[in-house]
N, C-alpha and C positions, 0 to 999 in steps of 0.2 A: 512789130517794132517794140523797141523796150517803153515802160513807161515811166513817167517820173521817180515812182515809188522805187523804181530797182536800183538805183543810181548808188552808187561805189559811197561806203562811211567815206573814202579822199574827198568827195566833192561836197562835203555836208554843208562846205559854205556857201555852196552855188548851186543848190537845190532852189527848184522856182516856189515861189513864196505865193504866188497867187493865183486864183484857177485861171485867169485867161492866160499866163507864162505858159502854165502845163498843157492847154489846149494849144498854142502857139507851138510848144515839141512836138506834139503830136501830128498835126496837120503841116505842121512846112511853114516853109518862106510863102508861100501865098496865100499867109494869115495873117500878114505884118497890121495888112487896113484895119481889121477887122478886131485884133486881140494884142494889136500894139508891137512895139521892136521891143525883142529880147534885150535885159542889160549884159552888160559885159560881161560876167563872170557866166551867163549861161550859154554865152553866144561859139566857145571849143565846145559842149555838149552837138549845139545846133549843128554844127558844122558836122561832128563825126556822124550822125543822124541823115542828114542832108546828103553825105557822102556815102549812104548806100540805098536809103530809098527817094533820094530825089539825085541820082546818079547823072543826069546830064546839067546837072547845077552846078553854084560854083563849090571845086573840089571834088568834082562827083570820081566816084571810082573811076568810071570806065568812059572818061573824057578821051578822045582824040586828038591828034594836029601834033605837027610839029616832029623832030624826028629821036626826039630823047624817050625812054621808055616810062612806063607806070610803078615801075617797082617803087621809087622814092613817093609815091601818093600814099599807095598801098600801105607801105612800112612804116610812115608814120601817122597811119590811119588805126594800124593794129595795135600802134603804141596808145593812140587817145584812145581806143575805146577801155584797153585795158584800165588807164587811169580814172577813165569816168563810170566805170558799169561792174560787177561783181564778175566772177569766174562765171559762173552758170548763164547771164546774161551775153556775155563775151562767147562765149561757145554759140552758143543762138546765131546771133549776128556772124560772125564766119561760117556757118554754115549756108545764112542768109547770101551772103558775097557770093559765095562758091555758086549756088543756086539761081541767083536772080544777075548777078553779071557776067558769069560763065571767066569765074578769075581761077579756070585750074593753072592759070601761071603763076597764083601769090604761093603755091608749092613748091616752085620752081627753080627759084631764090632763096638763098643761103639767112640774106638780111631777114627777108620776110618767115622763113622757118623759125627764125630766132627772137622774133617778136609774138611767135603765133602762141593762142592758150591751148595744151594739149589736151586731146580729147577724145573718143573710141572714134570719133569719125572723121578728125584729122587724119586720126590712122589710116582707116580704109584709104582716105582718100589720095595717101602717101603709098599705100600698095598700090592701090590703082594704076600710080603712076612711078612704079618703081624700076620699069623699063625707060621712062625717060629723063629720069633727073639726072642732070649734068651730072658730071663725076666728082665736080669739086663740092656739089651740094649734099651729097649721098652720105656724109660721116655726121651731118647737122638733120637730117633725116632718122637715120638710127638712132641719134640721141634724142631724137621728138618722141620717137616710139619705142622710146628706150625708157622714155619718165612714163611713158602712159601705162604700159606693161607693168612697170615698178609699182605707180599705184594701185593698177589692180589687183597683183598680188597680195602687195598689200593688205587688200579690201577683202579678195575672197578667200585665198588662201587656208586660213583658219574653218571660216563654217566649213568649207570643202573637206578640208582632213577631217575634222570632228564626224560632221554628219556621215563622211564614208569608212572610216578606223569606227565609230558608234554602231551603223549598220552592220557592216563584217562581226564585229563581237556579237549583238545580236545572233546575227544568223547562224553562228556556230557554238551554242551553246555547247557547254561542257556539265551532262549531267551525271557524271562518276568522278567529280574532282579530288584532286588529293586535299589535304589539309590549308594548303597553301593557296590553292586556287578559288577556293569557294570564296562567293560573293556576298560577304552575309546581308547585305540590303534586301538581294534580290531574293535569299534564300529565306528574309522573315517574311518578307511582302507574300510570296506564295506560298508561307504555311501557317499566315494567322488563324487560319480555321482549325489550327490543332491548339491552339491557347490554352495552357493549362492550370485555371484558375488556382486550384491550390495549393502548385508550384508557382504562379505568378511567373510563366515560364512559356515561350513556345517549343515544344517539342518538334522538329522538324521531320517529316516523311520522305522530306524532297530536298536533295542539296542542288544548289544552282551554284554553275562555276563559271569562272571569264573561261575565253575561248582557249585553248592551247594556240601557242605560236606553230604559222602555218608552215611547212615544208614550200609550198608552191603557191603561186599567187589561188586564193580561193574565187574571184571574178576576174572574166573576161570582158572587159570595157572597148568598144569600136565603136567612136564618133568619126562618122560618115558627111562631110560637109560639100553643100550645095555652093562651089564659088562663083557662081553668078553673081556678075556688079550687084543686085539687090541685095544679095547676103552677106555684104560685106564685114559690117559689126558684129553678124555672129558666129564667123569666122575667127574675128579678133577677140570676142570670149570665150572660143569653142578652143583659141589654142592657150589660152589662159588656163583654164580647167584641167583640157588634158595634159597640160605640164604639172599641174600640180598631182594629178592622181597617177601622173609615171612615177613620181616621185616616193609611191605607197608599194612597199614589196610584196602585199597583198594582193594587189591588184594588177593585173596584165592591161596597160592601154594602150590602144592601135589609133592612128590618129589620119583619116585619107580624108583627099579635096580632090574634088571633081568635077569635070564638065561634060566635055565628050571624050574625054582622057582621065586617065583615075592615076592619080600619085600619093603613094605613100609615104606621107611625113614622120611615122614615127619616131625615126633615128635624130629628128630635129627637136625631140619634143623635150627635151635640156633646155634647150633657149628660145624660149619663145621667139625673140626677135631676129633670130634668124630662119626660124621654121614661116613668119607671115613675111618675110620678105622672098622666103620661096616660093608663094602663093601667087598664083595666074588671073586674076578675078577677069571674068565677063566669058565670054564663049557660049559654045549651048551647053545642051543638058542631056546625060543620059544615066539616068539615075539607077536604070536594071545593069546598068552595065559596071556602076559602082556595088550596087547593093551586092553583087555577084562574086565581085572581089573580096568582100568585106567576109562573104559565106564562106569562100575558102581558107581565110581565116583563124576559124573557129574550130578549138579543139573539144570545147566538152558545152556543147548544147545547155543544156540544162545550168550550167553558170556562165552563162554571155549572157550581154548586154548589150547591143544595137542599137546606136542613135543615131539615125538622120537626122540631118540636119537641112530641109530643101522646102521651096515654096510649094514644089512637086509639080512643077512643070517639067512635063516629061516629053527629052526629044529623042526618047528613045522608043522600044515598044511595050505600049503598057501592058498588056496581057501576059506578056511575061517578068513583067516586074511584079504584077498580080500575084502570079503564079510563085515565084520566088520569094515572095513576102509567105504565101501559104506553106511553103516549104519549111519555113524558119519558123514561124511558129510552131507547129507541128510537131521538130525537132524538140521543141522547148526553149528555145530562142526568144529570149524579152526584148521585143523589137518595137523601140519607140520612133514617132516620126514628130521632130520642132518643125513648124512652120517657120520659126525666127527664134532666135537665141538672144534679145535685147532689148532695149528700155522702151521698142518703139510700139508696142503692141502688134496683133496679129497684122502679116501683110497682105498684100494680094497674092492669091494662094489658088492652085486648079482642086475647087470644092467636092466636084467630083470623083478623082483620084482619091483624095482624102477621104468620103465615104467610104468610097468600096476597099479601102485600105481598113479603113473602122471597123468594118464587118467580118475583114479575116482574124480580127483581134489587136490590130496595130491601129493603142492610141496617139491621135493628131492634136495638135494643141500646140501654139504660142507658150514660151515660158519665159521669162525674165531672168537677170543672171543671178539677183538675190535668191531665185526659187531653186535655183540647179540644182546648189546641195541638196535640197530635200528632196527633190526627184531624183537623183542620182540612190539614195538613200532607200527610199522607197521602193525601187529596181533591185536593189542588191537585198533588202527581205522579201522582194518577190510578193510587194505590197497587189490588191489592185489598182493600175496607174491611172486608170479614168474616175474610182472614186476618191484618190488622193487629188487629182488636178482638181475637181470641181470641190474638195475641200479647202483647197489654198487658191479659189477664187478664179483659176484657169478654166479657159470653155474648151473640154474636150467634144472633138466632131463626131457626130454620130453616124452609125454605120450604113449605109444603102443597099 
């Protein structure tokens, strides 16, 4: 539950002034005896509070009777909280609805979409349900996850191209450059050891130059996603990403979601929002049967990139996903495995698989979506990715 302190700069005049007001939000209407009646200007906070954890009160969301439906409760439910509580607080609480009064109908409605604060797991939860939303609500749906997509490119966009245009140049130094291409930064840093005092001059041994522009993408990128309902948000960062590095002619990315079925999204990977709304989320799991796909693929080994993306509940057979993960390495295949791709920390994940996955060389690790780029980055110089994860504070799984 939100607490006093979070409360919208809108309401700065109806903030509770006294500790028993703010213990009286926090506990309910069955603290009237005890810490007194709310005044009026707190008593719209109480109510929009009341209305989702004390749900069979009055106004509660998910009240019964009578034969008119909830959407008008709902909708102007999503309006008070907006005007009493911040965005970040406001996302909390809709997820809270969703979860504790099983309201996947406030998705349903067109009114309620248009009141709702968008969010990465409104999103999910708009794919979730993108087989059943009425037809006339589906153009108010697209443009929910139409803003949320916007802002995240927005957001990563930038580090994204940087950290992966910064790596590529990296990794393809140019040390015969012509006149034009030397990098004199890079070209004094590696020969201050020729300094020559009594020219006060470095004479250089070594030219360092930017990369030449490539003929052919130099990296092979296949994010491999686990669309089980759990992975649903890093789904919806995994198609963020790989639309922005399709967008690098550097770079080859392949973009497939799977369950017991594998579909290849890449041709969708222009608009995001219509590539998640081709997403199937829930079903099983057969991850060797994706991983397999992804391996045919791959044209030059030794520059791919392989991200799963799965809890790695495997409902396929694991000894030959084993065995297929050994392949790829082998090959030279930089074969990384996300547990989760989002803000929520590592999830419930099969620890085992993930070992013996660690031990053929394929690190496992939770990443967040501010870290991507530098993992992405790290992958393409062909960093080690278990000692870059446990630099940037990620617990990579060790091997069994």
């Amino acid at each position: 539950m939100s607490t006093p302190d979070d409360l919208s700069s809108d309401t700065a005049g109806q903030l509770p002034t006294t500790r028993e007001q703010r213990w009286r939000l926090i506990l309910g209407q069955q603290a009237d005896g005890s810490c007194g009646a709310l005044p009026k200007p707190l008593q719209g906070i109480d109510l929009a509070l009341s209305a989702l954890y004390e749900p069979e009160g009055q106004g509660g969301l998910n009240r019964r009777g009578g034969r008119g439906g909830s959407a008008p409760n709902v909708a102007r439910w999503l309006g008070d909280i907006r005007r009493y509580f911040p965005s970040s607080v406001v996302q909390v609480m809709q997820r809270d609805a969703l979860q504790r009064l099983n309201l996947t109908q406030m998705l349903l409605e067109k009114e309620m979409l248009e009141q709702v604060q968008p969010d990465v797991h409104l999103v999910a939860n708009l794919i979730g349900l993108s087989q059943v939303i009425p037809a006339e609500t589906k153009d108010t749906a697209r443009m929910v996850v139409r803003a949320v997509v916007d802002d995240l490119l927005r957001r990563l966009e930038e580090p994204m191209r940087s950290a992966v245009t910064g790596a590529l140049d990296r990794a393809r130094r140019n040390r015969r450059p012509r006149l034009a291409e030397i990098d004199w930064h890079r070209t004094i840093r590696s020969n201050l050891r020729h300094w020559q005092p009594e020219l006060r001059t470095v004479v250089p041994q070594e030219l360092v130059g930017y990369g030449r522009k490539a003929r052919k993408p130099q990296r092979e990128v296949l994010l491999c996603i686990d669309q089980s309902g759990s992975m649903a948000a890093s789904v919806v960062y995994s198609s963020i990403f790989g639309a922005v590095m399709a967008s690098l002619p550097a770079v080859s990315t392949r973009l497939v979601v799977f369950d017991t079925e594998v579909v290849d999204m890449s041709e969708q990977l222009d608009d995001p929002v219509d590539l998640l709304f081709g997403v199937q989320l829930g079903g099983g799991t057969d991850i060797h049967r994706a991983v397999s796909y992804c391996q045919g693929l791959i044209r030059e080994p030794h520059g791919a990139i392989l991200v799963l993306i799965s809890d790695l509940y495997e409902g396929g057979v694991e000894d030959k996903l084993l065995a297929r993960a050994h392949e790829l390495v082998e090959s030279g295949v930089q074969f990384i495995v996300l547990l989760a791709l989002s803000d929520e920390g590592t999830p419930s994940y099969d620890q085992q698989l993930a070992g013996k996955l660690a031990a053929l060389g394929v690190p496992s690790f939770a990443c967040t979506p501010d870290a991507f780029p530098g993992l992405m980055a790290a992958a393409i110089r062909r960093d080690d990715i278990n000692q870059w994860a446990g630099a940037n504070g990620l617990l990579a799984i060790r091997g069994r």
